[in-house]
C-alpha positions in Angstrom: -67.0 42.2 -138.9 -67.5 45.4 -137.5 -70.7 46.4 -135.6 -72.6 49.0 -138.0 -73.8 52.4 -136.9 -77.3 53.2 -136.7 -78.9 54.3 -139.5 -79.8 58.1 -140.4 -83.4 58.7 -140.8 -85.0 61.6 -141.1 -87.1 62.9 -137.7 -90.6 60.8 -137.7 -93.9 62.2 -137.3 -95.9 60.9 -134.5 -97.2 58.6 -136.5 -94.5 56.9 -138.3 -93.3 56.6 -134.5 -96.2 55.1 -133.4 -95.9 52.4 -136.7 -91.7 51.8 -136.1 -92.9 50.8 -132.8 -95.1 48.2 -134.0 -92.4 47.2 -136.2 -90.1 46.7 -133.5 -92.4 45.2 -131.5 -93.2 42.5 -133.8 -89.3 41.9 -134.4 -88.2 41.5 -130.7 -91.2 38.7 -130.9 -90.3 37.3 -133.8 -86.3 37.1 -132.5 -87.2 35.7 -129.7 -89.8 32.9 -130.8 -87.6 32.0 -133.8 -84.4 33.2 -133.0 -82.5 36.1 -135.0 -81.3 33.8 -138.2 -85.0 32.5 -138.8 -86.9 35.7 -138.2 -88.6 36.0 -141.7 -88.7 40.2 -142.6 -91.9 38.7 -143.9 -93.3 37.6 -141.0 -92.6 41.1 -139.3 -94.3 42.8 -141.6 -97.5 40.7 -141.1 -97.3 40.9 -137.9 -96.7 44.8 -137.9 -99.5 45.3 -140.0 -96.9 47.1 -142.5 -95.7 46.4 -145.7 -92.3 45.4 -146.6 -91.3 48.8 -148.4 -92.6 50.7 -145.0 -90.9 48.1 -142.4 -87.3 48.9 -144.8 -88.0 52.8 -145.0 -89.2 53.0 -141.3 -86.3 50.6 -139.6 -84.2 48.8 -142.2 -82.9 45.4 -142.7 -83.2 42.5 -139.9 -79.7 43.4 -138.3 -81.3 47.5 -137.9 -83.8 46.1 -136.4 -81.8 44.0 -133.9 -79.7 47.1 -133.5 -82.7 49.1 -132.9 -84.5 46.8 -130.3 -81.3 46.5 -128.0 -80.7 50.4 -128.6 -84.4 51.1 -127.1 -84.1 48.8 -124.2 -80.0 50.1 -123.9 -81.2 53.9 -122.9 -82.7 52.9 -119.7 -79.1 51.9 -119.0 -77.4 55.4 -119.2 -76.7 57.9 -116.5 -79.9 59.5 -114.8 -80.0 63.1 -115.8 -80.4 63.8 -112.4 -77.2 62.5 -110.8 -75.1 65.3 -109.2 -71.3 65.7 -110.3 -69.2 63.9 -107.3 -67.5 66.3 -105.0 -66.9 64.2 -102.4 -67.2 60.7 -100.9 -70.6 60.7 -99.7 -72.0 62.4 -103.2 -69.8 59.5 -104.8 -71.5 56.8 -102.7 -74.3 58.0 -103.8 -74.3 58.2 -107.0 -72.5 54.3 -107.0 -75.4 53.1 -105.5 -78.4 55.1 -107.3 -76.6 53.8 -110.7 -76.1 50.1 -109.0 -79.3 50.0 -108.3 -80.7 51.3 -112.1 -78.5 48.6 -113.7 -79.0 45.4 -111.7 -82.6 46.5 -112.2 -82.7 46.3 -116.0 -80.2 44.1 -116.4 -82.3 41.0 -114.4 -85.5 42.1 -116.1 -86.5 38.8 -117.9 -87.0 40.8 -121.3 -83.5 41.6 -121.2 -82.4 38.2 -120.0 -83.9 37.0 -123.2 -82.0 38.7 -125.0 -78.7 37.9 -123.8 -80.0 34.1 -124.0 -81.0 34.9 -127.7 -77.1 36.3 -128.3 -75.7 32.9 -127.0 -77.9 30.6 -128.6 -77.5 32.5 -131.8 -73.4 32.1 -131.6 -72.8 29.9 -134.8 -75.6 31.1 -137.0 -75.8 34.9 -136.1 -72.9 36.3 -134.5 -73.2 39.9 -135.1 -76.3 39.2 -132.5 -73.3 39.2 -129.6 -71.6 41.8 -131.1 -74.7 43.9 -131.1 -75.7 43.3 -127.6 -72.2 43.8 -126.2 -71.5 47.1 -128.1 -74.9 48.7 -127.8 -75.9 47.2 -123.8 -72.8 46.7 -122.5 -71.1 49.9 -124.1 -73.9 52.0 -122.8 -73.8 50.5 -119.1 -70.2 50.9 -119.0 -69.7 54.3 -120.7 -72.2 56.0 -118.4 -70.3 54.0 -114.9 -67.0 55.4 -116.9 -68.6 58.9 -116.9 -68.8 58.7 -113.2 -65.4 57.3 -112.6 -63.6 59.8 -114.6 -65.6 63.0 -113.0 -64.6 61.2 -109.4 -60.8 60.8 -110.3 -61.0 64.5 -111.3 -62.2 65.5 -108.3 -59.7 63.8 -106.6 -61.8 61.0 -104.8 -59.8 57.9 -106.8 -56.5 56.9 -107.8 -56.6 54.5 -110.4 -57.7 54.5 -114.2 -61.9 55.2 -115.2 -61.5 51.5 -117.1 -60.1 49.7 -114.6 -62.2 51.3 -112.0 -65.4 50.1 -114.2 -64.4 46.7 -114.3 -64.2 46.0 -110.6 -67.1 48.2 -109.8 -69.1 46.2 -112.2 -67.3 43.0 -110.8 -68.8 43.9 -107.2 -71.7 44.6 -108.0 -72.9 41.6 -110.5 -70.8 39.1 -109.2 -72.6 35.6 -110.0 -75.7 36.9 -110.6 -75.9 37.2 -114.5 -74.9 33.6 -115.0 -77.6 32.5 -112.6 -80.3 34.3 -114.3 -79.5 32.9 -117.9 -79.0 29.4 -116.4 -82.5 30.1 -114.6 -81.1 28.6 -111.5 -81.9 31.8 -109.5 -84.5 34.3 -109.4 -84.3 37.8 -110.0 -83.7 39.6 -106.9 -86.7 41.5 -105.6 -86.2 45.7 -105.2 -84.9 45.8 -102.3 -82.2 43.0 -102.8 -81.3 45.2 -105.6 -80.9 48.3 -103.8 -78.9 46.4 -100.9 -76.7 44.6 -103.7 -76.0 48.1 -105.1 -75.2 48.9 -101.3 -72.8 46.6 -100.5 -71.0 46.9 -103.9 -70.3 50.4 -103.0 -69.2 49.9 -99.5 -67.0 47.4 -100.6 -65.4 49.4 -103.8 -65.0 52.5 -101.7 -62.6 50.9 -99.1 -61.0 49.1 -102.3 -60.0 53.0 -103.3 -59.4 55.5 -100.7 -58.7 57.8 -103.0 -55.8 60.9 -103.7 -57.9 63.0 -100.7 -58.2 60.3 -98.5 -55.4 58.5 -98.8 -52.9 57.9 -95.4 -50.2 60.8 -95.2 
């Protein structure tokens, strides 16, 4: 199964906004009390304080709504506007360890925790759930870090392929830690634990790649 593309809808007025909210709102509480195969459209709805034909004309069907709940909470997982354009290896660090910082953040926040505990427990019944989260949340996280690795190897300051770089960036800087939050055996790490993880991950990916300018001659 393929994961489907978001729906087209025409630009909302402020309130139609305001009601999709609600509506989404009341579905990432209804997936996560019942889980996504038992979360009744009707129950939504109720809960929404819409009626069926406006939850389907505002959002869609259950899985648009999935997609549209992990969508929302995906943005704050792309590339700050702010970041400069690497030029160097200090401006790289940098940037490393703003972006570290930004995803171990909403990556440990409990409501996104939930979510990933949601995909797994929803394996059998609801699979597209998985498929959802992983092309929508970990697409986003990775296309933005692969936006940063691929200005970097233009600029000269690494040698090896955007993908590959990704991976072990991401490997560094998450390490254990995702597997201990959805077992609940650790807690999430406080801001400054963050920002020092994020730290250290750089550090330790930087003398990984010396990059084409500062490699040995």
């Amino acid at each position: 199964m393929t994961t489907p593309s978001r729906s087209k809808r025409p630009q909302q007025s402020g309130d139609e906004a305001a009601v999709r909210g609600r509506i989404l709102e009341a579905a990432f509480a209804a997936f996560m009390k019942n889980g996504y195969a038992a979360a009744s459209t009707n129950e939504i709805a109720t809960h929404a304080r819409v009626s069926k034909r406006e939850l389907y004309a505002l959002v869609g069907n259950k899985q648009e709504m999935l997609i549209a709940c992990i969508s929302e909470r995906a943005k704050r997982l792309q590339v700050p506007a702010e970041l400069p354009v690497p030029h160097d290896r200090e401006t790289l660090a940098r940037i490393l360890s703003a972006f570290g910082t930004q995803l171990v953040r909403e990556i440990s926040d409990p409501t996104v925790i939930a979510v990933f505990r949601l995909a797994i427990a929803e394996t059998t019944q609801a699979p597209e759930v998985a498929r959802t989260l992983d092309a929508i949340g970990g697409g986003t996280s990775r296309a933005a870090l692969r936006k940063i690795m691929t200005q970097a190897q233009k600029a000269g300051l690494l040698d090896s392929r955007p993908t590959e770089l990704v991976e072990q960036f991401y490997g560094l800087l998450m390490g254990n830690l995702m597997t201990g939050l959805l077992l609940g055996v650790v807690e999430r790490p406080k801001p400054r634990e963050i920002a020092l993880r994020a730290r250290h991950a750089t550090d330790a990916f930087l003398q990984l790649h010396p990059g084409a300018n500062n490699a040995p001659v």
